[in-house]
C-alpha positions as CSV (number, residue, x, y, z in Angstrom):
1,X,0.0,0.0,0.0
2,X,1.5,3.3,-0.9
3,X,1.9,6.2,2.1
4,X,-1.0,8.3,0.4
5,X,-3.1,4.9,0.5
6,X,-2.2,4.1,3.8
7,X,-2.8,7.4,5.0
8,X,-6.1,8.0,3.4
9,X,-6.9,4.2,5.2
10,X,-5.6,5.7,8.3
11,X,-7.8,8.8,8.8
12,X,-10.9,7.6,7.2
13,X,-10.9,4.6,9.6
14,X,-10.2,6.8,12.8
15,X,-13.0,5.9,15.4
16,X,-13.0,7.2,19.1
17,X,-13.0,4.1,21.3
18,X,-14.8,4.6,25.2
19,X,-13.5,3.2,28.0
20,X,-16.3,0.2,28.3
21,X,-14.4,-0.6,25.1
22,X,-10.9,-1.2,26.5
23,X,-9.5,-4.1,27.2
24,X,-9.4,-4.2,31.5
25,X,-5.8,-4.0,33.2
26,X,-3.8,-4.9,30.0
27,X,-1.1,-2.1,30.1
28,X,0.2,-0.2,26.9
29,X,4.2,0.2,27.0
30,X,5.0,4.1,28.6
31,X,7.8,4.0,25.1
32,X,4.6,3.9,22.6
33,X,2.9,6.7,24.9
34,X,5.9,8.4,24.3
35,X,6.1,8.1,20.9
36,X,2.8,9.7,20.5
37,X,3.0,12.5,22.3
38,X,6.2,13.3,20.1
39,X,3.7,12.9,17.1
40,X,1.5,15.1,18.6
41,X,4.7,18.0,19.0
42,X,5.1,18.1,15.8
43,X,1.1,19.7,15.1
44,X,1.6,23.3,13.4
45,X,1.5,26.0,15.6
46,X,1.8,29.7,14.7
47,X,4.8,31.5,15.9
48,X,6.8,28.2,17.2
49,X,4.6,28.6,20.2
50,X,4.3,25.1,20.7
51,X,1.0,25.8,23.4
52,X,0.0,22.2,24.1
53,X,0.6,20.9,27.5
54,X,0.3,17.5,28.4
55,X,-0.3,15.5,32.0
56,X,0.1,11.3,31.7
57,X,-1.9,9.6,34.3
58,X,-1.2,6.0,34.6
59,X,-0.6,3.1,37.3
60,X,-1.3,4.6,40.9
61,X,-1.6,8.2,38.8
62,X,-5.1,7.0,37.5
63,X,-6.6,6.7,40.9
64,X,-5.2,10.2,41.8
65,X,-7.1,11.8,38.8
66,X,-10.1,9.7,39.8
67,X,-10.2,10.9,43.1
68,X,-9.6,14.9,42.0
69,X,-12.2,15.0,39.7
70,X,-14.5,13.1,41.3
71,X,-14.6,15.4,44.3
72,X,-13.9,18.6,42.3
73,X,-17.2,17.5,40.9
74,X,-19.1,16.9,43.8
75,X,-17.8,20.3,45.3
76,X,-18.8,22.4,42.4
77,X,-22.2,20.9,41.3
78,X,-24.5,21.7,44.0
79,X,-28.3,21.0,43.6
80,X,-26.7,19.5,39.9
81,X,-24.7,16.1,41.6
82,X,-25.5,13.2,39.7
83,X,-24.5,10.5,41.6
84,X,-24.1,8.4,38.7
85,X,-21.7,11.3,37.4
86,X,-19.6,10.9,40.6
87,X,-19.1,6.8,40.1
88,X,-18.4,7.7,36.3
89,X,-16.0,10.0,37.2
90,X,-14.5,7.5,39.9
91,X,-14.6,4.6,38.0
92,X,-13.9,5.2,33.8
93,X,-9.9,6.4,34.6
94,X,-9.6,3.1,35.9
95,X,-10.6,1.5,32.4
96,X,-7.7,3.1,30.5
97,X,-3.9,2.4,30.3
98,X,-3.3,5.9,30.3
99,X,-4.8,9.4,30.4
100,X,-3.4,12.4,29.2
101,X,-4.8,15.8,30.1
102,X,-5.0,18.2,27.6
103,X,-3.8,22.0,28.4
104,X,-3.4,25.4,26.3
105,X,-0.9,27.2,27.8
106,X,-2.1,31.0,26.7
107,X,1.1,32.5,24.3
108,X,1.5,35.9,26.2
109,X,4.7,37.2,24.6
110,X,3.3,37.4,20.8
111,X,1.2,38.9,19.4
112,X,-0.8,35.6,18.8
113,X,-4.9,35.2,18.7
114,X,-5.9,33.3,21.5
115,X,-7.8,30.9,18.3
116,X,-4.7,30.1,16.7
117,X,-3.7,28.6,20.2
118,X,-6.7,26.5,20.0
119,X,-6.1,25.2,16.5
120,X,-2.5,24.2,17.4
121,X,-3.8,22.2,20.5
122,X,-6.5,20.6,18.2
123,X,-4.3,19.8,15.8
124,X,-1.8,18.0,18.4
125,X,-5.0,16.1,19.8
126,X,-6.0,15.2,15.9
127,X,-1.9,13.7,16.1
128,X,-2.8,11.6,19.2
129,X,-6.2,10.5,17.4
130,X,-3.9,9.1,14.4
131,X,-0.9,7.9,16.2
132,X,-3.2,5.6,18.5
133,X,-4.9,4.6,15.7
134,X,-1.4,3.6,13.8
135,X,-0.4,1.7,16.7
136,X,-3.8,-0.2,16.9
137,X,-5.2,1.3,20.1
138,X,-8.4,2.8,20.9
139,X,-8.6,6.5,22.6
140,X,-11.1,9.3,22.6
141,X,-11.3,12.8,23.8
142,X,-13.6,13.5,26.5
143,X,-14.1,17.3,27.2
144,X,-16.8,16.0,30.2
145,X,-16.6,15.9,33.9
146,X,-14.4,18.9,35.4
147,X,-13.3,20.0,31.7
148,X,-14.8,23.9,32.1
149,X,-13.9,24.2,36.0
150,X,-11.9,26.5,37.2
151,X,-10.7,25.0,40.0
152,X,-9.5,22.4,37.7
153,X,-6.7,24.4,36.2
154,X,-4.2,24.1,38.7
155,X,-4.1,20.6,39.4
156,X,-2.6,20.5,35.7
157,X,-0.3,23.2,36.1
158,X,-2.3,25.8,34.5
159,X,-2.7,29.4,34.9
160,X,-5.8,31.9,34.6
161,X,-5.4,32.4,31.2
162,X,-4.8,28.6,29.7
163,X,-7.4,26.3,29.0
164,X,-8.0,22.9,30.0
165,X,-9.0,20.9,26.8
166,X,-10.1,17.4,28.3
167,X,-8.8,14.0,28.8
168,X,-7.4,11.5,26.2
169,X,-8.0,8.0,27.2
170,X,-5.6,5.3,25.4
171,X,-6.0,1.4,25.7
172,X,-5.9,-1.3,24.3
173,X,-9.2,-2.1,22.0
174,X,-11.4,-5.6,23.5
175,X,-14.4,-4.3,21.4
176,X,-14.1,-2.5,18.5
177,X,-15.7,1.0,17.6
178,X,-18.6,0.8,14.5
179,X,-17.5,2.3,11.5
180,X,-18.9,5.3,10.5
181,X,-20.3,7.5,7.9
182,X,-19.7,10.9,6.3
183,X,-22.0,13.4,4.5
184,X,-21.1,13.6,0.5
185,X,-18.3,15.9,0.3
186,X,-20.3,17.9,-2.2
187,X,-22.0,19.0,0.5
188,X,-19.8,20.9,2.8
189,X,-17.3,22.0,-0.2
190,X,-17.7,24.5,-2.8
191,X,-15.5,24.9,-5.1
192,X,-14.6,28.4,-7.1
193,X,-12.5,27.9,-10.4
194,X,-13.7,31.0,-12.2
């Protein structure tokens, strides 16, 4: 198969794989983790800002994250706890090999639009998408749970003006994602030769 082939086979075939999904207690190799987070250096990012920042939970590190956003959550949602939100939130970082937070830290020292941060990020996490999907494991972005809190910021080592992005969850695959479908690309391009 030629790289374009492969390619094309590679991003057309990209599925985001839950945690009820993964394949309980088997352990991906901290060298492949690694390797994609190299992958996902390497997104474009205006100014050589490079504004991703990235926490790996794994081992013991998964209950810690279980335990801080569990409780973050039941601090911060009031008359809105869902208990079954609270067990979720204890429970699905157990499921995965490893977690890796996903942070913006805010380029102060250009003059960069705080959007082209956010594409640079999104890129990286579209890099972790593909290289998990190279190395046949499943992952997906969750942007649930303590995501949007403020109070979540600092246990990532992020300041008032970064972003927390969500949590990538990698394992390894036990049942398989559906494939998926697309609308016709005729109807989301137009085209302008004239």
């Amino acid at each position: 198969m030629s790289k374009p082939e492969w390619f094309n086979e590679l991003a057309r075939n990209r599925r985001s794989v839950f945690p009820d999904q993964f394949e309980a207690g088997k352990r991906i190799n901290d060298d492949i983790i690694k390797q994609i987070l190299i992958n996902a250096t390497w997104a474009p990012n205006h100014g050589k800002t490079e504004p991703w920042r990235f926490t790996v939970f794994t081992g013991d590190g998964l209950k810690k994250l279980a335990a801080f956003q569990s409780e973050l959550y039941k601090q911060e949602a009031g008359e809105n706890f869902k208990e079954a939100t609270y067990i979720k939130l204890q429970q699905n970082p157990l499921k995965a090999s490893h977690i890796i937070a996903i942070g913006m830290k805010r380029t102060t020292t250009k003059n960069i639009p705080e959007a082209e941060d956010i594409a640079a990020v999104a890129c990286a996490v579209q890099n972790i998408y593909l290289s998990v999907s190279a190395y046949g494991l499943g992952g997906y972005l969750t942007t649930g749970g303590i995501t949007y809190k403020e109070k979540a910021k600092s246990f990532f080592g992020l300041g008032d003006e970064d972003k927390l992005f969500g949590f990538f969850y990698i394992g390894h695959i036990a049942v398989p994602s559906a494939g998926a479908t697309r609308q016709p690309l005729e109807e989301r391009v137009k085209w302008i030769t004239e």
